[in-house]
C-alpha positions as CSV (number, residue, x, y, z in Angstrom):
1,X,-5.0,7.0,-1.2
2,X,-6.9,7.7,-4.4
3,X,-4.8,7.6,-7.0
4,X,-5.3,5.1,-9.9
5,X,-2.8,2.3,-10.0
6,X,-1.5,2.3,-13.7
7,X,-0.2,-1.5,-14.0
8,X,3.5,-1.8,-15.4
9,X,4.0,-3.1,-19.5
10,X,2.2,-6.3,-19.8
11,X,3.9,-9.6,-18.8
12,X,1.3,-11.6,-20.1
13,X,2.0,-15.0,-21.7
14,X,5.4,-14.9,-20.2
15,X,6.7,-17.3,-17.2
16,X,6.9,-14.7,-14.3
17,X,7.7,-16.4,-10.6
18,X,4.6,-14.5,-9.0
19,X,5.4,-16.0,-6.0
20,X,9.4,-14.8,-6.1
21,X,7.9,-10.8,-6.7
22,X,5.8,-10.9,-3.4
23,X,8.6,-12.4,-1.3
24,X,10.5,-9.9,-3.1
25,X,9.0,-6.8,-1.2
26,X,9.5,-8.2,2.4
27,X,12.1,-5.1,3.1
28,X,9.6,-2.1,2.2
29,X,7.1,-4.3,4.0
30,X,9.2,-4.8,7.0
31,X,10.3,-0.6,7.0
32,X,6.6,0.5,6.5
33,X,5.0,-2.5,8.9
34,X,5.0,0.1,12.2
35,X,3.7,3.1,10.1
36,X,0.9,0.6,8.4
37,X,-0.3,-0.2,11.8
38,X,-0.4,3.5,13.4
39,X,-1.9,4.8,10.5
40,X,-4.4,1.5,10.0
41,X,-3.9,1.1,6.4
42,X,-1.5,-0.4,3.6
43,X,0.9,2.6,2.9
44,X,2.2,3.8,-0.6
45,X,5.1,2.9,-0.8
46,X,3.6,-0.9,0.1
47,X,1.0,-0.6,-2.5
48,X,3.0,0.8,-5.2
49,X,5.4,-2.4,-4.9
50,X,2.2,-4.6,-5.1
51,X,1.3,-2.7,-8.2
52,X,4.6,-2.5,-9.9
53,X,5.1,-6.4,-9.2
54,X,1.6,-7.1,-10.8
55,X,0.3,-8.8,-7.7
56,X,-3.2,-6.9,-7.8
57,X,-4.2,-8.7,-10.8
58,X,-2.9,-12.3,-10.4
59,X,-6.3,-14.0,-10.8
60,X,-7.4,-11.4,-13.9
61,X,-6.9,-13.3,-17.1
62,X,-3.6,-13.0,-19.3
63,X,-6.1,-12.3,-22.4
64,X,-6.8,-9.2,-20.6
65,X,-3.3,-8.4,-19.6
66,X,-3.8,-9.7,-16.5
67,X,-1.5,-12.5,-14.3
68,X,-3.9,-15.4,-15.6
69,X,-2.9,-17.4,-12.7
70,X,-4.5,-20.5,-11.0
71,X,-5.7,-20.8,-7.1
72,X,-3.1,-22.5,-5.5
73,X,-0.7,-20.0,-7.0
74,X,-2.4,-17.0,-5.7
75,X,-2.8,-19.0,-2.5
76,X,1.2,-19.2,-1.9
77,X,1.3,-15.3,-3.1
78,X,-0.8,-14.1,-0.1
79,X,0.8,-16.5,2.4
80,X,4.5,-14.7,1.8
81,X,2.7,-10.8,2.1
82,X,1.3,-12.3,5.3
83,X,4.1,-13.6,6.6
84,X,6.2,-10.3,6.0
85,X,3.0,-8.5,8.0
86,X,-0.7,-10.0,8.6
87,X,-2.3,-6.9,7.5
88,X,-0.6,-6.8,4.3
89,X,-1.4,-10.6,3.3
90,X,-5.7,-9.7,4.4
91,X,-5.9,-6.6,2.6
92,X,-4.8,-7.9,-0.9
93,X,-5.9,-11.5,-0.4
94,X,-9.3,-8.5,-0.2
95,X,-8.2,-7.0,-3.2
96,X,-7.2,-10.1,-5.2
97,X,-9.3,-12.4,-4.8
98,X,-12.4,-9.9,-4.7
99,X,-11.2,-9.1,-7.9
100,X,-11.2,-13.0,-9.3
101,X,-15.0,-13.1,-8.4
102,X,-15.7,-10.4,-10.4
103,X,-13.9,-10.8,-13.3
104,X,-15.5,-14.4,-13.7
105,X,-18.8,-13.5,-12.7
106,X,-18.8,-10.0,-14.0
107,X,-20.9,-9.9,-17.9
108,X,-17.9,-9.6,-20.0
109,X,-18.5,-5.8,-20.8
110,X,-18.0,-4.8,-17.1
111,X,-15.5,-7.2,-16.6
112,X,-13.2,-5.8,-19.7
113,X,-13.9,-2.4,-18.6
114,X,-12.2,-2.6,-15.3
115,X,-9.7,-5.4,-16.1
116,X,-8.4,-5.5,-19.5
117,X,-6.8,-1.7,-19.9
118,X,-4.0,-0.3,-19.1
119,X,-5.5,1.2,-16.0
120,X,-6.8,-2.1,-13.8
121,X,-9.3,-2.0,-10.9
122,X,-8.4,-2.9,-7.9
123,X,-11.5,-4.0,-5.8
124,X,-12.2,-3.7,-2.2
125,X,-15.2,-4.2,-0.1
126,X,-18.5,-5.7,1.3
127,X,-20.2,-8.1,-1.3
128,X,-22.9,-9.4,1.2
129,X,-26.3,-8.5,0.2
130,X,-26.5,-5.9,3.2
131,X,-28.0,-3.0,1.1
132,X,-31.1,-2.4,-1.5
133,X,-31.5,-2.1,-5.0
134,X,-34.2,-1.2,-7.3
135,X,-34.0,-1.8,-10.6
136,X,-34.1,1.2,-12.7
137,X,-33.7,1.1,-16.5
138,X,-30.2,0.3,-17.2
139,X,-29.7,-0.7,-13.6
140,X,-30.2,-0.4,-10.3
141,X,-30.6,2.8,-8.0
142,X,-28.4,1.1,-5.0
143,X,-28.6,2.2,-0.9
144,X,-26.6,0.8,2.1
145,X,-24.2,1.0,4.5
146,X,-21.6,-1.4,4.7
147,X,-18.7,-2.8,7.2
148,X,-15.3,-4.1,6.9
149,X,-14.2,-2.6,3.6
150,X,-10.6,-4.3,4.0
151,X,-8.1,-2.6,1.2
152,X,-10.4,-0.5,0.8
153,X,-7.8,3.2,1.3
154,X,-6.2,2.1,-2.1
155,X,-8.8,0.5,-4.0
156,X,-10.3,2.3,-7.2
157,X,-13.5,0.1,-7.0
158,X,-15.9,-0.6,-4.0
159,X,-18.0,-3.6,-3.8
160,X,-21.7,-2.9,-2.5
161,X,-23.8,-6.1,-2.2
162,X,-27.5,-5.6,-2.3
163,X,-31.3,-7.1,-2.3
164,X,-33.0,-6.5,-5.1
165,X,-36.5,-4.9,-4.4
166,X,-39.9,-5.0,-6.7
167,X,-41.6,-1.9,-7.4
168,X,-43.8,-2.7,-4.1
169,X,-40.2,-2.4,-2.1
170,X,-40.2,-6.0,-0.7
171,X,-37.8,-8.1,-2.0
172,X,-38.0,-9.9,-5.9
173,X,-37.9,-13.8,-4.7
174,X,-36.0,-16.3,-6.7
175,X,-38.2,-19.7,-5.2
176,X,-37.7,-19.0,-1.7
177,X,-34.6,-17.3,-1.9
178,X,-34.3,-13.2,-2.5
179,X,-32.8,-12.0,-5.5
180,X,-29.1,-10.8,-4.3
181,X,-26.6,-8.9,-6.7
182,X,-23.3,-7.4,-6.4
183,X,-22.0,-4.4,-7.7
184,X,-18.6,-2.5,-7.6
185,X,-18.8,0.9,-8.8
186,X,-16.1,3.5,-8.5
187,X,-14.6,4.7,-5.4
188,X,-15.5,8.6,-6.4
189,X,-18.9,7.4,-5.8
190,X,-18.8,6.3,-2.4
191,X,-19.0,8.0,1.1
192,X,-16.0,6.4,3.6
193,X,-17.1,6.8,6.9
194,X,-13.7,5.3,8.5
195,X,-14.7,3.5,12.1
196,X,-11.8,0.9,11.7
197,X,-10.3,1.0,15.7
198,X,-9.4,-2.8,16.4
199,X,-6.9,-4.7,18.1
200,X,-5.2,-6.8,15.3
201,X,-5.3,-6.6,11.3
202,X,-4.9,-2.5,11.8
203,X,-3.8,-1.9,8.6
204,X,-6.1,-3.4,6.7
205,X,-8.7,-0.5,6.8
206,X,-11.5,-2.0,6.8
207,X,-13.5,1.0,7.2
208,X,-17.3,1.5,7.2
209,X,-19.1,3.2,4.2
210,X,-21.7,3.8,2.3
211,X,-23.8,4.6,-0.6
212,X,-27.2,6.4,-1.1
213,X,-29.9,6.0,-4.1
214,X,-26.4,5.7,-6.8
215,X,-27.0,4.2,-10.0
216,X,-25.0,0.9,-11.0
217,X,-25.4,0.0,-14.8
218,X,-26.0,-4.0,-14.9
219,X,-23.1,-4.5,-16.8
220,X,-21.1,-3.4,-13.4
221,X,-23.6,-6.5,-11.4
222,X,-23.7,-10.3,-10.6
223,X,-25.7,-12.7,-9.2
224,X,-24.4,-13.0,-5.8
225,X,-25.5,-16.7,-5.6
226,X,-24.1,-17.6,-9.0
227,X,-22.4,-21.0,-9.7
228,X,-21.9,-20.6,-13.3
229,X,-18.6,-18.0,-14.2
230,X,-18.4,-16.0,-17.7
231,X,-14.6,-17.1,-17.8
232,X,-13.6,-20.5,-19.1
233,X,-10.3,-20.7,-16.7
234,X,-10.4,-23.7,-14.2
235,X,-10.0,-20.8,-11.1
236,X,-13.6,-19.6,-12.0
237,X,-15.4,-22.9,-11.9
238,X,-14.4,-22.6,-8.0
239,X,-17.1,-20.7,-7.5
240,X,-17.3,-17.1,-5.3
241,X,-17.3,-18.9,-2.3
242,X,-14.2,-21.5,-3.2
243,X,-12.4,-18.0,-4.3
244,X,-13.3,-16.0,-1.2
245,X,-13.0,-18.5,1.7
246,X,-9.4,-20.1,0.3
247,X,-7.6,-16.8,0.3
248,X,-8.0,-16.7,4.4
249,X,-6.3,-19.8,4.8
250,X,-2.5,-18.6,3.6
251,X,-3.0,-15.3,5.9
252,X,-2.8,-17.4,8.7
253,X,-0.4,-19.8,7.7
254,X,2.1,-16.5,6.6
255,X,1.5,-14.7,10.0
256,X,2.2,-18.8,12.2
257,X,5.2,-19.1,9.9
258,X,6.6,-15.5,10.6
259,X,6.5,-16.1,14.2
260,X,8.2,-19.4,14.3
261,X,11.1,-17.0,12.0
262,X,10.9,-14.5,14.6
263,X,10.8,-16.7,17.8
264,X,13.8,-18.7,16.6
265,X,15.7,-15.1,15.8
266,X,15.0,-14.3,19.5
267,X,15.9,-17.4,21.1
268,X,19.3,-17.8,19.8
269,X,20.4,-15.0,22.1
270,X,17.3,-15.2,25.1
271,X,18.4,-16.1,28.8
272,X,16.2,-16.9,31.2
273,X,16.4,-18.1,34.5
274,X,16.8,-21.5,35.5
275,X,18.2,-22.0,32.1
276,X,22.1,-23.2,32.3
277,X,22.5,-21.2,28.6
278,X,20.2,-19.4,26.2
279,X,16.5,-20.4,25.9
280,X,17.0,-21.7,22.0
281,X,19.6,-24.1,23.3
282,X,16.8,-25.5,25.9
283,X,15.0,-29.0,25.1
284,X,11.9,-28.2,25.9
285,X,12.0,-25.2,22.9
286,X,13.4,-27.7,20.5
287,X,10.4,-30.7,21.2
288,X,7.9,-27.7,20.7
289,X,9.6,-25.8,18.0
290,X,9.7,-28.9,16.0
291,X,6.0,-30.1,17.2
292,X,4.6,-26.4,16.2
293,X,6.9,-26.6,12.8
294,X,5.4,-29.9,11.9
295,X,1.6,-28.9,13.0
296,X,2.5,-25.7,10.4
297,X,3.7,-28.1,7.7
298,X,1.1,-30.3,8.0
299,X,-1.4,-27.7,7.3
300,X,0.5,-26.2,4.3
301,X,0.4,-29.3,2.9
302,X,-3.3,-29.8,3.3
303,X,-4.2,-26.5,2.2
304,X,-2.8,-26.3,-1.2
305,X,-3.4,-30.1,-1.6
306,X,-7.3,-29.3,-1.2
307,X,-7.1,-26.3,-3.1
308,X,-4.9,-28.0,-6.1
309,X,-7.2,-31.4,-5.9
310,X,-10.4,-29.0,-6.5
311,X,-9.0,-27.1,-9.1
312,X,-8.0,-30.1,-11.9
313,X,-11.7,-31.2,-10.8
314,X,-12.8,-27.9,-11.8
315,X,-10.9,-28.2,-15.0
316,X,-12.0,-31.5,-15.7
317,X,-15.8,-31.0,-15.2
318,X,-15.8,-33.3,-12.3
319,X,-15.5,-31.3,-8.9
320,X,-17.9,-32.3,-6.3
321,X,-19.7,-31.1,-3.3
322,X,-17.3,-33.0,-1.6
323,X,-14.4,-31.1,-2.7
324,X,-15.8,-27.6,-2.0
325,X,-16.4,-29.4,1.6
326,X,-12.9,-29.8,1.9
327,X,-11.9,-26.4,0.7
328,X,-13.9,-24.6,3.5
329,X,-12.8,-27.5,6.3
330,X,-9.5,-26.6,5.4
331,X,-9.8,-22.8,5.0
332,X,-11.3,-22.6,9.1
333,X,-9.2,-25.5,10.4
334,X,-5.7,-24.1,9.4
335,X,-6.7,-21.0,11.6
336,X,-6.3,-23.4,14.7
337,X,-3.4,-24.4,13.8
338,X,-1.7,-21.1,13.1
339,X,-3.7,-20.0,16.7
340,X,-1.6,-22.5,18.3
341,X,1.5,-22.2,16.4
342,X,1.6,-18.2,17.4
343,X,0.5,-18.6,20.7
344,X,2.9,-20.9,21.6
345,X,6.2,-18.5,19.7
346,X,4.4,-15.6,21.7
347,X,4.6,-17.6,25.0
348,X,8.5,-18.2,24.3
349,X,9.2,-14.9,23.4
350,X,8.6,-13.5,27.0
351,X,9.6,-9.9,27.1
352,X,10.5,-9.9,23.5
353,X,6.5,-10.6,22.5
354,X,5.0,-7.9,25.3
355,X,7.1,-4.5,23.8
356,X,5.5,-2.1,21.3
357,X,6.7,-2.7,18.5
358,X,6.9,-6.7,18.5
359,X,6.8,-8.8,15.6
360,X,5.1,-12.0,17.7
361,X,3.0,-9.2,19.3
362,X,1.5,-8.2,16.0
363,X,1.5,-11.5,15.1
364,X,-0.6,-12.7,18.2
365,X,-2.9,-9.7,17.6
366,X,-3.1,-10.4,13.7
367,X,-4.3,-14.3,14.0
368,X,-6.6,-13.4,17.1
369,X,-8.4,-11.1,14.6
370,X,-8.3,-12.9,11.7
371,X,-9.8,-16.2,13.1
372,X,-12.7,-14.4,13.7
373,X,-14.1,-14.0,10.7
374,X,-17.6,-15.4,9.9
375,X,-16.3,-17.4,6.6
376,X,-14.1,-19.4,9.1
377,X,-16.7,-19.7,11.9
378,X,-16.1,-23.2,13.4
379,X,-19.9,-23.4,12.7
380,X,-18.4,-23.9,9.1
381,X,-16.9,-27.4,10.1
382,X,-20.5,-29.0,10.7
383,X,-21.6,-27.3,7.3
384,X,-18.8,-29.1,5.5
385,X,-19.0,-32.3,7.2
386,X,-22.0,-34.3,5.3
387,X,-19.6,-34.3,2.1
388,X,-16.9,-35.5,3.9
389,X,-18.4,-38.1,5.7
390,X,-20.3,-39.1,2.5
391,X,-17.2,-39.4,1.1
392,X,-15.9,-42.0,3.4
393,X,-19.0,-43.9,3.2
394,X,-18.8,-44.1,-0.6
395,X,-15.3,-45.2,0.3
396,X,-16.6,-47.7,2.0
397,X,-19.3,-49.3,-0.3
398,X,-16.9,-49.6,-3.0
């Protein structure tokens, strides 16, 4: 899918419920969600209602036409396309929230060139520093193959992360530290070389590709490591990593929410034996049903609470390491949760969960996947631990 998405008249400025438009395209979700799957990537008529709602561009700012729209807003979008289908909810929470990075980071130039016409980018792809660049005059002559190009199929720009290199070809240093840029250039420009054959998240499309010696005009680059965003907005001052790592958390909380829907849908009519009437009628269900429900809550709450708490210190000049601590505890800790939460509807769900197609067995599949990603690496619990525990010693000595 190569087309460019031309966004709809501008609604910028105006009070839209972004929210309301994504729980709005559940049906064409729920009708395409088998084909998404076989074929291993979003299908049109999926990403033309993500287009025509606006969705792509939630986090691009409303002085370029865009959704101007805060974190914990874009947060709660994601979570309701992931609880109509996993796969859906990833692949834009790629697209979007790629898309915040670089229209913060981007110098404004490139970033108004992509965002602020009529025809917006949508961005996809690999921004770790896994390929090479040398600088050339204007810009960079950029090689490297890269993985797990999620949204990739329908995005109109491709992110390709690289290492700068000095005219000896080892890397320029920065202190200790390699000099690391991103740049997204346009999809015309980039060789696919597909390879996405996985278990759960199917249609994300999260292909392999690559490019070879292609120049990338600075103004289409950023620091990878930069903590300082072009854009004023609160969102911004997040940083690329409080951007990135927060979108993962409402996947999983959309997928554990859809299977509580779907195992409570299946239970009303279930029989099993040794049960004296239908399994959703059983006390046992209930107790965990409500257990699960307020494990699910709980996290919710935490999630956007974080996420909302980090924000207004962004806005206010004040945020601390502290708070980004708690935005990557909460992003890798909620996928527990919805582990748990799906595991235990799949469990229930007995025959119902093993049959191709099944909801809880997409949804099982989906979270399996999706908790393994490196940015929610229980490794990433220990990183964000010395702020937290600072915290409570500070606490303390008050």
């Amino acid at each position: 899918m190569t087309e460019t998405l031309t966004r709809p008249a501008p609604t910028a400025g105006t009070s839209v419920d972004y929210v309301a438009r994504a729980r709005s395209i559940k049906p064409i979700i729920d009708a395409e969600a088998d084909a998404m799957e076989a074929g291993v990537t979003i299908t049109k008529p999926v990403v033309d209602a993500l287009a025509a709602n606006e969705l792509f561009w939630l986090l691009v700012p409303r002085e370029y036409g865009g959704g101007g729209q805060g974190i914990v807003t874009s947060l709660k979008v994601v979570e309701e396309l992931a609880r109509a289908d996993g796969s859906v909810g990833w692949a834009f929470m790629a697209n979007a929230f790629s898309t915040g990075v670089a229209v913060g980071f981007f110098p404004e130039d490139g970033a108004r060139e992509m965002f602020a016409g009529t025809e917006k980018a949508v961005t996809a792809g690999m921004i770790l520093p896994t390929g090479t660049g040398k600088r050339v005059e204007g810009g960079y002559e950029v090689t490297g193959t890269y993985g797990f190009g999620s949204g990739s199929h329908h995005a109109s720009w491709i992110g390709a992360g690289f290492v700068v290199l000095g005219d000896d070809g080892n890397p320029e240093m920065n202190g200790e530290m390699p000099v690391c840029r991103i740049a997204f250039v346009p999809r015309e420009k980039v060789e696919f070389l597909g390879g996405w054959d996985v278990m759960g998240m199917a249609a994300t499309g999260s292909d392999n590709y690559k490019v070879d010696a292609l120049f990338v005009p600075e103004a289409h680059t950023m620091d990878t490591f930069s903590t300082d965003p072009v854009r004023p907005e609160a969102v911004y001052k997040l940083g690329m990593l409080g951007i990135g790592v927060g979108g993962h958390a409402p996947v999983a909380l959309g997928i554990a929410q859809r299977a509580l829907e779907e195992i409570a849908r299946i239970t009303l009519e279930k029989k099993r034996p040794g049960y004296p009437t239908v399994v959703g009628d059983s006390e046992m269900f209930r107790r965990g049903f409500v257990e699960h429900d307020a494990l699910l809550q709980a996290a919710r709450l935490y999630v956007y609470d974080v996420h909302a708490e980090a924000e207004a210190a962004a806005a206010a000049g004040t945020i601390t390491d502290e708070h980004r601590a708690r935005l990557r505890q909460a992003a890798t800790w909620v996928q527990k949760v919805a582990q748990d939460v799906v595991t235990w509807a799949y469990n229930w769900g007995g025959s119902a969960s093993i049959r191709n197609p099944s909801v809880l067995g997409r949804c099982l599949r989906d979270i399996s996947v999706g908790a393994q990603h490196m940015l929610v690496e229980p490794m990433t619990l220990v990183e964000a631990s010395a702020p937290i525990i600072a915290g409570y010693l500070e606490k303390e000595n008050a």
